[in-house]
N, C-alpha and C positions, 0 to 999 in steps of 0.2 A: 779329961781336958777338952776345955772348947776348941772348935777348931777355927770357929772365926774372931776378930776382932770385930767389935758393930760401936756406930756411936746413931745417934737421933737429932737430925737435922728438921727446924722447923723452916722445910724452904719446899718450894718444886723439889721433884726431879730432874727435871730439865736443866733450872740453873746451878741444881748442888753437881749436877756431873762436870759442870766446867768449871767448879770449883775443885773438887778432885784432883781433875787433868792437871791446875794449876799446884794445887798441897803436893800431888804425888812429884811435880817437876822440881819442886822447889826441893825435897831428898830425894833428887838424882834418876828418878824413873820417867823413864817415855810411856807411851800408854804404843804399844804396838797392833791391837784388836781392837774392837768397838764390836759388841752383838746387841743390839735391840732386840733383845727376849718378846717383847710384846710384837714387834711387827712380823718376827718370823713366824712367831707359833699361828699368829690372827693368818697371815699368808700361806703357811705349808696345812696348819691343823684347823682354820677357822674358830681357835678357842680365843677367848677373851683373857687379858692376863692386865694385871696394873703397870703401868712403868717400870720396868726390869729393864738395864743394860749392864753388860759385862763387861768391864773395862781391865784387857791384859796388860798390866804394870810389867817392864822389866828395867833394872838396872843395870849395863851392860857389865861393868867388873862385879859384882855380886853375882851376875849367871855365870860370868867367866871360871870365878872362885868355884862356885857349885859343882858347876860340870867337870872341872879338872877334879873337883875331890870325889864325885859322881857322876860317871858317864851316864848312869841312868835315870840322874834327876829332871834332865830335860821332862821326860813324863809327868811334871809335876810344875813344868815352868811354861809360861808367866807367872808371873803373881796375881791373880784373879782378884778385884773388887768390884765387888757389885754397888747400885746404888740400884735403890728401888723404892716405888712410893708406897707410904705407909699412912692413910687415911689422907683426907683432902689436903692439907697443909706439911705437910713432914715425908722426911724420906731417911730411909736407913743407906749406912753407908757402912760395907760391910768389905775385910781385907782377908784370907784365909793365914791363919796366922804362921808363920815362917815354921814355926817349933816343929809342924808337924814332921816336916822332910826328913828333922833326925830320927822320927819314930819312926820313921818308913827305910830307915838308910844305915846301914852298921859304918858309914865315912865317917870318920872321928874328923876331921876336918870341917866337915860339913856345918859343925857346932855354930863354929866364927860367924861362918858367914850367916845362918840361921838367924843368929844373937843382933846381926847387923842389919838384916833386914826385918827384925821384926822392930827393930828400933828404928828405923824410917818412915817406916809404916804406922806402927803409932806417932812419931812426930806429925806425919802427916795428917792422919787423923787427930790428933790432939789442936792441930791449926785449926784446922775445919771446923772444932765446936769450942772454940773458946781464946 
C-alpha cells in the first residue's frame, strides 16, 4: 500500500499552497504547522532543495475521535501534506494517506475515523485538480 495520496498541479508552489490551505478548510482542517523545507535546510544545512513546504492539516473532532480510540496516535498526528515543486510550472501535492494509522494501531475504532479522514482528504484533493 502507498502511503500517500499525490495529485499534479500545473501551478506554482507558492500559489498551490494557498490553495491547499483553502481545499483543506473547506473539509474541516486548519492547517496548525507551516515548515519551509527549503528555507530550513538552505539556513541550518546550506543545501539547495526545490519548494518543499509541510503543511500540518488537523481536524479537531477527527483528532479528538483518534486519540480517544488511541492514546498513542497523537505520534502520528497532524495530517501531514506536502506541496512541492515539480519541474518549473507544476507542483505535487501530497496528503499521507489516513489508512496507515490502522496498520500502525490494533484500535478497531480507529477504522471510522481513518475511513473519514481519508475521505476529506481526497475530497480536498479532488477540488484541487479538477
Amino acid at each position: 500500500m502507498s502511503y500517500a495520496m499525490t495529485i499534479r498541479l500545473y501551478a506554482g508552489s507558492t500559489p498551490t499552497v494557498e490553495r491547499v490551505r483553502a481545499a483543506l478548510k473547506d473539509q474541516g482542517f486548519g492547517v496548525l504547522t507551516e515548515i519551509d523545507m527549503r528555507a530550513t535546510l538552505h539556513e541550518k544545512l546550506g543545501v539547495e532543495l526545490e519548494e518543499y513546504v509541510i503543511l500540518g492539516a488537523c481536524n479537531p473532532p477527527l483528532a479528538h475521535r483518534a486519540v480517544q480510540a488511541d492514546r498513542n496516535i497523537g505520534l502520528l498526528l497532524p495530517c501531514n501534506v506536502v506541496v512541492r515543486a515539480d519541474g518549473p510550472d507544476a507542483a505535487l501535492v501530497q496528503a499521507l494517506d489516513p489508512q496507515v494509522l490502522v496498520q500502525l494501531s490494533d484500535a478497531a475504532d480507529l477504522r471510522a475515523v481513518a475511513d473519514e479522514a481519508t475521505r476529506r482528504l481526497r475530497a480536498a484533493l479532488d477540488a484541487l485538480s479538477g
